[in-house]
N, C-alpha and C positions, 0 to 999 in steps of 0.2 A: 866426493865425486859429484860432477855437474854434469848437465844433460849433453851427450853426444851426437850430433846429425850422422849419420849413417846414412852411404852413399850406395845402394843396389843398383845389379846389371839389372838393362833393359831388359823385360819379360819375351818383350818381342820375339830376338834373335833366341832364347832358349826354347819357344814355341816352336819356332822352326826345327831345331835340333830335336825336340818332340815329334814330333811327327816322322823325323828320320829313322827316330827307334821304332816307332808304329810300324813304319814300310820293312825295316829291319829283321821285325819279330813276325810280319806276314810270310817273307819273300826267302827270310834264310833257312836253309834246310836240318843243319847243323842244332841239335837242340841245347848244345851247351850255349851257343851263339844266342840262342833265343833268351835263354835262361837268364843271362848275362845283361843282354837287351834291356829285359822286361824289368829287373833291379835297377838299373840305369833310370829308366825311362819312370820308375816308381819316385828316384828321390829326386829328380827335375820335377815333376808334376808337384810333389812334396815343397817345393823351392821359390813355388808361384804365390806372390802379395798382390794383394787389391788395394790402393790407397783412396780412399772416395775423399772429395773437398771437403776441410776442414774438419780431419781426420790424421789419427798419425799411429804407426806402429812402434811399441816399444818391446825391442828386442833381448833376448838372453842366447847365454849357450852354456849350455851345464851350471845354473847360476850366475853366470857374470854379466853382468850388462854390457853389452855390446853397440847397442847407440838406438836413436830412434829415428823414423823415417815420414816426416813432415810434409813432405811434399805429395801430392797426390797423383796417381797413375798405377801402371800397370809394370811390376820389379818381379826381379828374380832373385833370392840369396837362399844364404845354407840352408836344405832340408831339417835342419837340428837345433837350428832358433827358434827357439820360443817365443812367439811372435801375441802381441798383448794389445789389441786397441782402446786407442784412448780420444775420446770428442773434444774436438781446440773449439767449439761451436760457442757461444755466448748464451749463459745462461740464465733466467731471472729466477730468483729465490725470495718470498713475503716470509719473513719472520710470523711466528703467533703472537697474538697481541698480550705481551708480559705486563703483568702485573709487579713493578718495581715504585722504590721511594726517590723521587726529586732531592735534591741538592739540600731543600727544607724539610725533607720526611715528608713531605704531603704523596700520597699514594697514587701515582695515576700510571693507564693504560698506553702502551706504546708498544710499536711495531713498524718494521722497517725494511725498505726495499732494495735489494742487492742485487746487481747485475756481474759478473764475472765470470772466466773463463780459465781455462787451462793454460797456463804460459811456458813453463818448465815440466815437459815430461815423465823428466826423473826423477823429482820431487813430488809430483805427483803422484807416482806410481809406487813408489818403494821408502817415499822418508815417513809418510803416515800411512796407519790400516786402509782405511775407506774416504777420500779426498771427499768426496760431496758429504758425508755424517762429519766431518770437521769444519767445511764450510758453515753447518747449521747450527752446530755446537759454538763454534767461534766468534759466530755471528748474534748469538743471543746473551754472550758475556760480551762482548762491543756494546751492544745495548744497554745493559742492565750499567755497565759503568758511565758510560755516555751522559743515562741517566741520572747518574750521582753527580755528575758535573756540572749539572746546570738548574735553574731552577726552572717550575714551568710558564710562569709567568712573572712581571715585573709586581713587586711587592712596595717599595721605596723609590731603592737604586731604579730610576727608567734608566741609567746607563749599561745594566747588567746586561751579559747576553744570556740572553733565555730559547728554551726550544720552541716558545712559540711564536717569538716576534723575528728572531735571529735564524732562519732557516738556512740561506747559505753559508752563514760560517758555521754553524751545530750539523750541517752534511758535510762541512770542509774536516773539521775535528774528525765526524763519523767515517768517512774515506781515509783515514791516516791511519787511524786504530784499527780498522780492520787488513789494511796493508801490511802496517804491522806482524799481524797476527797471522793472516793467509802464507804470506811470502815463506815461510817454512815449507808448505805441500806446493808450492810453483804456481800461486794462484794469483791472478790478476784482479784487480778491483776495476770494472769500465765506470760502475756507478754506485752510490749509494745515498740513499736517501730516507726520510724518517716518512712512512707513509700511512701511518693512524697514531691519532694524539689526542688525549683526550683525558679527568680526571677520571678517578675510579669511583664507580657508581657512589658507596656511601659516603664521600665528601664532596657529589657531584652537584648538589641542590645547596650547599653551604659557601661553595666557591662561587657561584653562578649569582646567590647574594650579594658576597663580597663585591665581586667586578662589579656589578649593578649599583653600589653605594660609591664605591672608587669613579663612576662614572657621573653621580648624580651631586658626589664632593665634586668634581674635577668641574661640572658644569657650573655649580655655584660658583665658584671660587672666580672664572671668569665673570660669572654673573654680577658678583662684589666689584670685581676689579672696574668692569665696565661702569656701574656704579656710581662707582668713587668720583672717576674719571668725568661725567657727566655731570654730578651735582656740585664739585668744583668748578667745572664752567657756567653752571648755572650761576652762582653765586657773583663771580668775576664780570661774567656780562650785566648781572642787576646792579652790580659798582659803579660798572665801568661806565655805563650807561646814565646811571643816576634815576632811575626805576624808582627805587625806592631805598631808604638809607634803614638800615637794621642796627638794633643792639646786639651784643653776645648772645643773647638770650633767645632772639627770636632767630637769629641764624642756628642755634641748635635744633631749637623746635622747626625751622624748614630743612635742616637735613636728615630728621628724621624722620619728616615726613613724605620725603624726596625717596630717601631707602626706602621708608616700607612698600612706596609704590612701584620702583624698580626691582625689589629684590624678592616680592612677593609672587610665588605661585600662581596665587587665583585674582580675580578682578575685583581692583578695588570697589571700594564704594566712597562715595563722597561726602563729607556731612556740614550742612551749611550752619555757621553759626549764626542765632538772631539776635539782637540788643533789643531790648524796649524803649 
């Protein structure tokens, strides 16, 4: 069974008829008359729904679901439904920050920001016990697998997606898996997103190395290349130019004396040779 719109009379017109039994049970003499009234008038009163915006009632009678009433205003139906509200409101929900293992086993910290809302009433209401303790439940094995998915950062492969360079396609993934998984209690996914990320403390001074040497190879490495690039031209314009004509010997020794001054950290120093 799927969620039923449920169409109630306007409250209005039964208010009125209210009030007829009020005058009814004043003005009539007859106490059977009255009696009669005042039962009447007990299960109309009994019959009156409030639907406030973005709000909805979900109805029974003797157990059976009879439909639910989405729309907001002022209704009248049977005194004998069991009348059940439910919030269509958009709600945020922050995960706690779990401690799970990445794609590589490396241990780290992560938590995640979900926005959603009630969409199907009657999945909400009667396919699971408690809709909001399933959203939280649901939502923290979204995570924990999320996290097996991916690594957390670029190790090699820079073409892998990782959760920390690739954030909207690892929210694109995180929104699909928890669709997934909500769509059973009538729940809608507006957003979701990874919103704390980070290693877990005791490999968090280890990894913080690592990137630090990955950065200080990655700098060299242009450093080399740059280099290269330069003391080959050096060479080509002292040819080309007629500067000066070298053997094998001495073009080894000016290129590495070319590199160490390019590719060197600190500032060189010069040393002048003398002959006697």
């Amino acid at each position: 069974m799927d969620e039923k719109v449920f169409k109630p009379v306007s409250g209005w017109l039964l208010l009125l008829f209210a009030f007829g039994l009020i005058l009814a049970i004043v003005f009539l003499e007859d106490p059977i008359y009255k009696i009669i009234s005042g039962f009447v008038l007990a299960l109309v009163l009994l019959g009156f729904i409030i639907v406030n915006p973005n709000n909805s009632k979900v109805m029974t009678l003797f157990g059976k679901y009879v439909g639910s009433i989405k729309q907001d205003g002022f209704y009248w139906a049977n005194p004998f439904f069991l009348k059940r509200n439910l919030s269509l409101r958009a709600r945020n929900f922050e995960s706690e920050r779990l401690k799970v293992n990445d794609k590589r086993g490396n241990p780290i910290q992560i938590g995640v920001i979900l926005v959603w809302k009630v969409k199907n009433t009657f999945k909400a209401q009667f396919e699971v016990e408690d809709y909001a303790h399933f959203v939280k439940v649901q939502t923290d094995a979204a995570v924990r697998k999320l996290a097996g998915s991916f690594s957390y950062d670029h190790v090699d492969d820079h073409q892998e997606i990782t959760l920390r360079s690739e954030e909207s396609e690892v929210n694109r993934v995180l929104e699909k898996e928890l669709h997934e998984r909500l769509q059973i209690a009538g729940i809608e996914v507006l957003e979701a997103r990874i919103g704390y990320l980070a290693y877990a403390p005791e490999i968090a001074a280890a990894m913080l190395k690592r990137q630090q040497a990955e950065a200080i190879v990655s700098a060299r490495y242009k450093i080399v290349e740059g280099a290269i690039g330069m003391v080959d031209g050096a060479l080509k314009q002292l040819e080309d130019k007629g500067i000066v004509k070298m053997d094998d010997h001495e073009k080894v020794k000016l290129v590495s004396n070319l590199m160490v001054v390019l590719c060197s950290d600190k500032e060189t120093v010069p040393i002048v040779e003398a002959t006697a």
